[in-house]
N, C-alpha and C positions, 0 to 999 in steps of 0.2 A: 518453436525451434526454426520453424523455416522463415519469418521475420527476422531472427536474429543470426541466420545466413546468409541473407539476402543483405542484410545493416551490413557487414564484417565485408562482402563482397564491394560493396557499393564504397566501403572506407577503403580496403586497400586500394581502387581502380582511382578513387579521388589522390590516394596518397602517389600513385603513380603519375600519374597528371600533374603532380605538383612537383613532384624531385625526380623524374628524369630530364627538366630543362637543367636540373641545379648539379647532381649527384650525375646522372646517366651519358650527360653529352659533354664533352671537354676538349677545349683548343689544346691541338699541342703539335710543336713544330715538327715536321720531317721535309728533314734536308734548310731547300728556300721556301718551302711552300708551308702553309698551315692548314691543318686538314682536322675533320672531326673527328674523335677518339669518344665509342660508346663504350660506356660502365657498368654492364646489365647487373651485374653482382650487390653493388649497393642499394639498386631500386629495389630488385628481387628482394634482399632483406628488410628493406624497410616497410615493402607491400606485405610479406609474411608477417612480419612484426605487429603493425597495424591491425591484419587479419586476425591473427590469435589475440593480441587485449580487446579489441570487438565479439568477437566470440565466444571468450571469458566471461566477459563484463557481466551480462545475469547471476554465474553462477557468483561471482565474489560478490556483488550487491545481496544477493544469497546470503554468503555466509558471513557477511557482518550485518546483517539484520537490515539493510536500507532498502528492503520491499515487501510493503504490510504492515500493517499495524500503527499505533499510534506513535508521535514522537519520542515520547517516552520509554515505549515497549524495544523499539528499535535500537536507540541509543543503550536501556540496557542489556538487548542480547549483544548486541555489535561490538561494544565498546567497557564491555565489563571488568575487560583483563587490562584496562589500561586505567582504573579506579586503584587510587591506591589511600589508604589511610594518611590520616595527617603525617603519624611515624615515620614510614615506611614514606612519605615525599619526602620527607626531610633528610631522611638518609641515604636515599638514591641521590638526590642535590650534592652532599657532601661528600658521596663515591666520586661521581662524575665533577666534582670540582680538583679531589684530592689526587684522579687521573690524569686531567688537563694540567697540571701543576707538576706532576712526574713526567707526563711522558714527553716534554720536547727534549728530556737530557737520552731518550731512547728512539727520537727521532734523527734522520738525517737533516741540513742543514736545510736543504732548502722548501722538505713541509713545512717546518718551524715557521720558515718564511712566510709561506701560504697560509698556514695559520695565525698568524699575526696580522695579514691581512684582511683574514676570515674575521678576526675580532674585532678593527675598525670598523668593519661594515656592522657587523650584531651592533656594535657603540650606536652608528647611523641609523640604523633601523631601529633601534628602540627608541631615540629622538623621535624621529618622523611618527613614528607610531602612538605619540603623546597626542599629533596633530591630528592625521589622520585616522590611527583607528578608534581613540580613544575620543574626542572632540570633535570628530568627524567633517574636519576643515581639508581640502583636497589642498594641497601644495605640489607644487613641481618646478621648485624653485630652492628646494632646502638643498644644495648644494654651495647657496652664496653664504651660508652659515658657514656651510665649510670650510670656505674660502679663506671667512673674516677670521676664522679661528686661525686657520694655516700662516695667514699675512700677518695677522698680531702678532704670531710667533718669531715669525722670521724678522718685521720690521721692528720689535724691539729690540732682537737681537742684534740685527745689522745697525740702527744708530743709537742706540742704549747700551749694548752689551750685557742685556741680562742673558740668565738662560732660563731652563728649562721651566724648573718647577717654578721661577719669578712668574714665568710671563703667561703659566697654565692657566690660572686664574683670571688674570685678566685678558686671555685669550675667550674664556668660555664667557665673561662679564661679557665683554663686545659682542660678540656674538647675539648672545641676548640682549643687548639693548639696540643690536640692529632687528632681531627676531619682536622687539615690542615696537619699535617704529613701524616698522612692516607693519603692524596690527590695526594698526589707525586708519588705512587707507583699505583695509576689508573689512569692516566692521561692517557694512552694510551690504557686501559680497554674498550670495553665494554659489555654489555648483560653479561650472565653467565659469561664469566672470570671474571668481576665489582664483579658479585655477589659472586663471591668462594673466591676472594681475602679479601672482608668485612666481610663473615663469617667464614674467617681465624684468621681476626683481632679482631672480638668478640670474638673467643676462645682463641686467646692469652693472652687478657688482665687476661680473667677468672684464666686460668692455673698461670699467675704472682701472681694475688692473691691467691691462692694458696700455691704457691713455697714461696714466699719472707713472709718468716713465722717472722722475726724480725721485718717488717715494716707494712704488715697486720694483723697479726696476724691467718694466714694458714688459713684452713678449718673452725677453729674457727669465724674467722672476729672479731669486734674489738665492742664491748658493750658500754652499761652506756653512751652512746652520747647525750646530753640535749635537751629541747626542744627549741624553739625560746623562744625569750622573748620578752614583750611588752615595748619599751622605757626603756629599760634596766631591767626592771621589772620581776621576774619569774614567773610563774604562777603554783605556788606547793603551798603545802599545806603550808609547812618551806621553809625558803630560803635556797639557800644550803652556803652560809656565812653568821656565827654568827652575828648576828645584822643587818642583810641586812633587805631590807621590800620587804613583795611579791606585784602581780600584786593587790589579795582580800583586802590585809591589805592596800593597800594605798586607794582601793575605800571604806574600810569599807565592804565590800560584808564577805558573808559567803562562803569558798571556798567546791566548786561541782568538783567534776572529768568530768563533763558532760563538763565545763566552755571550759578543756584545749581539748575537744573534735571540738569544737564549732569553737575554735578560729582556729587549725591546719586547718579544712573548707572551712576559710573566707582567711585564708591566702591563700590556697591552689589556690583557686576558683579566688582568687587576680592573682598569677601566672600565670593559665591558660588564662585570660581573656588579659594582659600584652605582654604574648605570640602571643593570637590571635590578636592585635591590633598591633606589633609591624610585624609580620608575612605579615600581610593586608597591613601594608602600603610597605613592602621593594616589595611586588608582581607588585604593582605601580609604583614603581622607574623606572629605567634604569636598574638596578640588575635584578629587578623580568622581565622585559622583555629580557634580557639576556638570563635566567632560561631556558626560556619558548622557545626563540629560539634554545639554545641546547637540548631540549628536543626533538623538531621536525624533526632538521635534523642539524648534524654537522656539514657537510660538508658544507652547507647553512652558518650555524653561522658563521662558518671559513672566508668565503669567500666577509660577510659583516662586515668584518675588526676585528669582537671582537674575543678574546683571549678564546678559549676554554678552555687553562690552567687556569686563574685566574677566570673562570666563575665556574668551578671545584669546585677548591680551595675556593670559597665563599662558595657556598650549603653547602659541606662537614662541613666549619667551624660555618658558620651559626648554620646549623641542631644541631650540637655538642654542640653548647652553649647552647641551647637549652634543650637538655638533660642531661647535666650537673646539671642545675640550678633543674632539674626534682630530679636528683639523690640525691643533697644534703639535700633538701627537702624530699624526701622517707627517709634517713639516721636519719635526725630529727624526723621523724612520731614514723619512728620505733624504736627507740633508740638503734639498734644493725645492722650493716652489716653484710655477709657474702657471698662467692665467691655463694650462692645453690641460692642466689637470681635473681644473671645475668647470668641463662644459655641461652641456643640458644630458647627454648622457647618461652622466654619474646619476643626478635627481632621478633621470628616469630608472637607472638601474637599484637605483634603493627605495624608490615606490614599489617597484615591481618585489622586493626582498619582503614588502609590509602583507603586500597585496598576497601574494603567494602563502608567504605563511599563515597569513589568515590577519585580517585589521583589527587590532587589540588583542591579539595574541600573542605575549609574550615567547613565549618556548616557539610557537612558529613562526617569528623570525627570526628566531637564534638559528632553527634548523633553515630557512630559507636561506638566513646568510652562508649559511655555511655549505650550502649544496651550491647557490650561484659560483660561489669563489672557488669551491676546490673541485668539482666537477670539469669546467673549462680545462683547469691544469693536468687532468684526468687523459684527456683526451684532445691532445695537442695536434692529430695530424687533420684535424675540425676546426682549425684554429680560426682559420679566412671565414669556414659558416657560423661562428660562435653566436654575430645577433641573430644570422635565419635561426638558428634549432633556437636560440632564446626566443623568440617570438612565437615560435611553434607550440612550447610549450606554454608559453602565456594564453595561445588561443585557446590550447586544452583543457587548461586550468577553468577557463572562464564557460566552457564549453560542460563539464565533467566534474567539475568542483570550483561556483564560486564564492563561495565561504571560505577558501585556502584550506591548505595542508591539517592545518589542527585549527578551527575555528575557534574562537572566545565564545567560553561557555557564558551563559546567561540564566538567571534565574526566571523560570516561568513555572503557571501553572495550567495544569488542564480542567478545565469544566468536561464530566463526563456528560454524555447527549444525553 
């Protein structure tokens, strides 16, 4: 007990040290002069706060079983109540799909929003997570996927004139056949070299878009990019060809702008869900065990006859189509591109989505996405500190849990002593 008074004291005096330059002291004008204004209120709570989960922290280790005993014994006192029979997954799945599907028409407009955006990122993180938790290739550059998908979209639109659903497909192809070029020049990569060379490749694409100011239209990016349409249908107020009928005028509805909020949602939510089901089962295959053997050990892989080149080369193009289809879909939400969307950032913020939730763990980065994104919005008068507390919590993660939120279970077994 007095060790783990003396930890809880030593974290809050640390936690004080660190956010009173941030939280405690603030410029702020009076009159002509500007003078220091102390905050003692927010340090006080964050040092208390600190102090009670250090304080805590035995007893919960406690009482989900993570002190004593063997892996096995642990996991099953700890984690007993979160076993569910095959049944009983499958129909919690279909609860929680059958609610995400009803409730944005009992949401206000601009959750719906938030979680439409929550969904892009689950789409992005389940890509990334083909690369990195499943094949265990470090990328930090899968945002020029994103890019290529968002630009295919828009640049077929702006000199083709297709739309939406024409140019999905060949949005996610590009993508992926930028995600297998990438492959070639890592095949012989790994750890940090992997990683410098992919956040090489994220920054190149960026700078193209950029430079090639005839075909993107430079720093600008490229506007006016339409929405999906239902069955050919638009979903505006007018159609945008004379005498065309919209999505409202063939059902007779009155058209709401809330409608075309609603539907971007279900579509979205559609994606992400297609993702995770198509992701779930290739982990199953021969591929996904592939993955997962060059994840562990190469030299291993190598020498059980499979091809480290073309197991590469899958992840990479996998993860890419993936983010592609991501990209084209963000292009339609937003109706305009531009290169200020895909900086190093984004990558970093949806590594950090994989990482969190745990690397090959499906369900934790659904729930990672969806804490990074609606959290923030949670707590808007934080807005300015949004990377400091993101980074806080990356260190704690890394510090207190780095396995992520729900780790990928693994089959093992134990040789008893």
């Amino acid at each position: 007990m007095r060790d783990t008074l003396r930890n809880a004291m030593l974290a809050a005096v640390m936690t004080a040290v660190v956010v009173t330059p941030i939280f405690g002291l603030r410029l702020e004008r009076a009159g002509i002069e500007t003078v220091l204004e102390p905050h003692w209120s927010r340090v006080l709570w964050a040092c208390a706060l600190v102090f009670a989960v250090q304080l805590l922290r035995p007893w919960i280790a406690r009482l989900f079983g993570r002190s004593g005993g063997s892996a096995r014994e642990r996991q099953a006192s700890g984690w007993r109540l979160l076993e569910l029979s095959p049944v009983q997954r499958q129909g919690l799945i279909v609860l929680l799909i059958a609610l995400a599907m009803v409730w944005p028409f009992m949401a206000g407009r601009n959750a719906v929003d938030i979680a439409t955006l929550a969904a892009i990122y689950i789409m992005l993180g389940l890509g990334l997570n083909i690369v990195v938790g499943f094949a265990g290739l470090l990328d930090l550059g899968f945002v020029g996927f994103y890019a290529v998908g968002a630009y295919t979209y828009a640049m077929l639109f702006h000199w083709a004139g297709w739309g939406f659903w024409q140019a999905l497909p060949v949005a996610g192809a590009a993508a992926a056949l930028f995600g297998f070029v990438l492959g070639f020049p890592v095949l012989r990569l790994r750890g940090d070299y992997l990683a410098i060379v992919t956040l090489g490749f994220g920054e190149i694409i960026r700078l193209l878009l950029i430079n090639l100011t005839d075909w993107t239209g430079g720093p600008d990016g490229i506007s006016s990019i339409p929405k999906p349409t239902v069955f050919g249908l638009e979903m505006a107020r007018d159609a945008s060809v004379e005498g065309a009928t919209t999505f409202h005028q063939w059902l007779g509805l009155e058209f709401e702008t809330v409608h075309m909020v609603i539907f971007l949602y279900l579509m979205a939510l559609s994606l992400a869900l297609i993702t995770l089901w198509i992701s779930n089962r290739l982990i199953r295959m021969p591929i996904g065990r592939a993955w997962e053997a060059l994840r562990e050990d190469e030299i291993a892989c190598r020498s059980l006859g499979l091809n480290p080149m073309r197991i590469k080369l899958s992840a990479f193009t996998l993860g890419a189509m993936f983010a592609g289809f991501g990209g084209a879909f963000f292009a339609a939400r937003q109706g305009i591109v531009s290169p200020e969307s895909f900086t190093f950032i984004e990558s970093a913020l949806i590594l950090a989505i994989v990482v969190l939730g745990g690397m090959g763990s499906q369900l934790g980065v659904i729930i990672a996405a969806v804490l990074i994104t609606v959290l923030p919005e949670l707590a808007r008068e934080f807005a300015e500190y949004r990377m400091l507390m993101f980074g806080l919590v990356m260190i704690l993660m890394m510090v207190w849990r780095p396995q992520g939120l729900l780790p990928m279970k693994r089959h093992h077994v134990e040789v008893p002593a």
